[in-house]
C-alpha positions, 0 to 999 in steps of 0.5 A, a space after each residue: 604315437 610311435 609306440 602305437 605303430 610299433 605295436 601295430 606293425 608286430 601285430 600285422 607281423 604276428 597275424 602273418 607268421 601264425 595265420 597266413 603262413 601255415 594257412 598258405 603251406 597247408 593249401 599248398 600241401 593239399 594241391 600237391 596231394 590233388 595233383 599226385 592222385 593215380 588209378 587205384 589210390 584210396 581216399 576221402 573226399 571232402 563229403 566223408 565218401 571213401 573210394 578207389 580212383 578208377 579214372 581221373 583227368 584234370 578236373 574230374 576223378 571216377 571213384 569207385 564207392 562199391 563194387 559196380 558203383 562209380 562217382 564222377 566227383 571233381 578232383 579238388 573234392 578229394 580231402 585226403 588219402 584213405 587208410 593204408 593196408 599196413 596195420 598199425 604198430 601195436 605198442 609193448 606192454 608192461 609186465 
């Protein structure tokens, strides 16, 4: 019997450490990206839709998708930043 609740108590601790725990970083990571989000900042929202912020306040952000064409979209729709304009390294060959 006190085998099984030590098992059972590493089991709850486990689920805790490999799930719960990065889930609750990532959530956190991607609220603070949400908050971060200014005029002019590229990005995807959850949708697959790229865009340039025009306008935000607290709930909402304008994204402009084309040239003329602005989407009202809520913030927390936005998934990630968009492609940077640096290129990207480009690795040495081999001779």
């Amino acid at each position: 019997m006190t085998v099984a609740i030590i098992y059972f108590v590493v089991l709850i601790a486990l689920f805790f450490v490999l799930i719960v725990r990065p889930q609750r970083r990532r959530a956190a990571a991607q609220r603070a990206f949400v908050q971060s989000l200014s005029v002019g900042d590229e990005v995807f929202t959850n949708g697959g839709i790229l865009g340039v912020i025009r306008a935000l306040d607290d709930e909402m952000v304008d994204l402009e998708v084309a040239p003329g064409v602005v989407m009202r979209v809520a913030r927390v729709a936005i998934a990630q930043a968009g492609p940077s304009d640096e290129p990207e390294p480009v690795p040495d060959e081999e001779p």
